[in-house]
C-alpha positions in Angstrom: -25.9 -1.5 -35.8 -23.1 -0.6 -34.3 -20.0 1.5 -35.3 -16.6 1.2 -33.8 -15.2 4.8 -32.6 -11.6 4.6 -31.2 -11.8 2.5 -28.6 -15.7 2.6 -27.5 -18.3 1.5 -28.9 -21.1 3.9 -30.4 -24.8 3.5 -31.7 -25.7 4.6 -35.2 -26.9 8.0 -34.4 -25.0 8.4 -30.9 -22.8 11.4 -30.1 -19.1 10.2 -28.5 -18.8 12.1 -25.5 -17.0 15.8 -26.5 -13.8 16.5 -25.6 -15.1 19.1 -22.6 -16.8 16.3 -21.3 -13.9 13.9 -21.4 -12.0 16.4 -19.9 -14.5 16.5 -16.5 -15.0 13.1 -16.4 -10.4 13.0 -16.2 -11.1 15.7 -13.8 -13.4 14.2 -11.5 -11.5 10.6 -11.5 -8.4 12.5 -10.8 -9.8 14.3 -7.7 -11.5 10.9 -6.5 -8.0 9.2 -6.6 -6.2 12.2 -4.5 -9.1 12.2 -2.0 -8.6 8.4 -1.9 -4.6 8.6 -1.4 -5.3 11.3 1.1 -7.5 9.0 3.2 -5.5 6.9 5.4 -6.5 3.3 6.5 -4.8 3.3 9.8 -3.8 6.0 12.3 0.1 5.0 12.4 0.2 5.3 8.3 2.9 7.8 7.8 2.0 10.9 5.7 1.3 10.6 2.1 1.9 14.3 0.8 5.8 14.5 0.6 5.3 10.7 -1.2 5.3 10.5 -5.2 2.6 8.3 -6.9 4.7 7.1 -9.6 4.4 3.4 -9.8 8.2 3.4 -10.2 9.0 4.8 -6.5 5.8 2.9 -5.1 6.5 -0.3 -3.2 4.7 -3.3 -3.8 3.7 -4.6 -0.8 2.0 -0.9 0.5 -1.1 -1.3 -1.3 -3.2 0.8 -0.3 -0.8 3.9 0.3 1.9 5.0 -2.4 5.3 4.6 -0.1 8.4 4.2 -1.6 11.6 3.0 -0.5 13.6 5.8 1.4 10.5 6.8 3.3 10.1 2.9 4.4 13.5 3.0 5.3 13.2 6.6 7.3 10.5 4.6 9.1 12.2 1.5 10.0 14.9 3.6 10.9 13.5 6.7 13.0 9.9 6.2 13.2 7.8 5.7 16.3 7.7 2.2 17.6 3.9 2.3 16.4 5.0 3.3 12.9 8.0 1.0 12.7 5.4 -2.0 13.9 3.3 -0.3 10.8 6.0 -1.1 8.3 7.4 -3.8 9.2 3.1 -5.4 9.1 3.4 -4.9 5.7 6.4 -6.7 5.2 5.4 -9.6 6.3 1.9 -9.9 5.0 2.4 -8.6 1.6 6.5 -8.4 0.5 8.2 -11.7 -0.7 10.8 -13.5 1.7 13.9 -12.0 0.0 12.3 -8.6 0.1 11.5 -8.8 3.8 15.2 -9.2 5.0 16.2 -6.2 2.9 14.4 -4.0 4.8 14.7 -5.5 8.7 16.5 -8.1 10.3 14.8 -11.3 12.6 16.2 -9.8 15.7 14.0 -6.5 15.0 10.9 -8.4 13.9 10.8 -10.5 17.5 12.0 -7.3 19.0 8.7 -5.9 18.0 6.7 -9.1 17.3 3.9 -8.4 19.8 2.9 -4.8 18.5 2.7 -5.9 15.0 -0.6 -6.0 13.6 -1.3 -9.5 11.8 -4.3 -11.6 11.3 -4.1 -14.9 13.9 -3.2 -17.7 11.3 -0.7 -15.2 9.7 0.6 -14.7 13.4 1.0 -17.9 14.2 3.0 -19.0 11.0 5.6 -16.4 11.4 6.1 -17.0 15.6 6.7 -20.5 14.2 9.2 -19.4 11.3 10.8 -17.0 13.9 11.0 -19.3 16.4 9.4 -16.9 19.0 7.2 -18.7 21.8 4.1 -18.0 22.9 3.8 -16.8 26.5 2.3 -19.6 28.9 -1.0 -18.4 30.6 
C-alpha cells in the first residue's frame, strides 16, 4: 500500500528523503547545470559568465547557451565575422521569420551566407528564399 507524501510517492514503512538529503541532491543538480552552461558547443559561442540564466533575458532560439538580447545584438554588431556568422546560424535555424529581421537585415545574411553554419537542406531553402546563387563549378 501506498501512501501519498506531498508530491512523491512513499511505501508503507519508507522514509521520505530528509531535508539534508534534499538539500545535496539541489546541490549536486545545481552544479551539473553550471558545469553544463559553462561547456560550450562550439568554439565561436561567445562567453557565457557576464550572461544571466533567467528565462526572461534568455532568447529562444539559443538553446543550448543562455544569451539574451543585448549580448546578441553586441554580437551582430561588433563581434568577429566567426561570431557574427555564429549568431546569425541561430537565427535562421531556430528564430521565427519576424524574429529574424529584427535582429539582421538580408543584405547582412548574403553578406555572410557562405560562413554560416547550416545543415545542406536548411542551406538550400534559405539561398532559395534569399535569392543567392550557387557558384557554377
Amino acid at each position: 500500500m501506498l501512501r501519498l507524501k506531498g508530491t512523491r510517492r512513499y511505501a508503507v514503512g519508507a522514509m521520505a528523503p530528509s531535508r539534508n538529503e534534499q538539500d545535496v541532491d539541489r546541490t549536486d543538480k545545481q552544479a551539473a547545470q553550471k558545469a553544463e552552461r559553462e561547456t560550450l558547443p562550439h568554439d565561436a559561442a561567445p562567453d557565457q559568465h557576464d550572461t544571466p540564466d533567467t528565462s526572461e533575458s534568455r532568447l529562444y532560439f539559443f538553446p543550448d547557451e543562455s544569451i539574451d538580447e543585448t549580448r546578441a545584438r553586441a554580437l551582430l554588431a561588433h563581434g568577429t565575422p566567426k561570431e557574427r556568422a555564429w549568431v546569425v546560424s541561430h537565427l535562421l535555424r531556430y528564430a521565427q521569420w519576424d524574429d529574424i529581421w529584427d535582429y539582421i537585415e538580408r543584405e547582412e545574411v548574403c553578406e555572410i551566407f557562405d560562413s554560416i553554419d547550416l545543415p545542406d537542406s536548411l542551406r538550400s531553402a534559405w539561398a532559395r528564399m534569399l535569392k543567392i546563387e550557387a557558384p557554377v563549378a
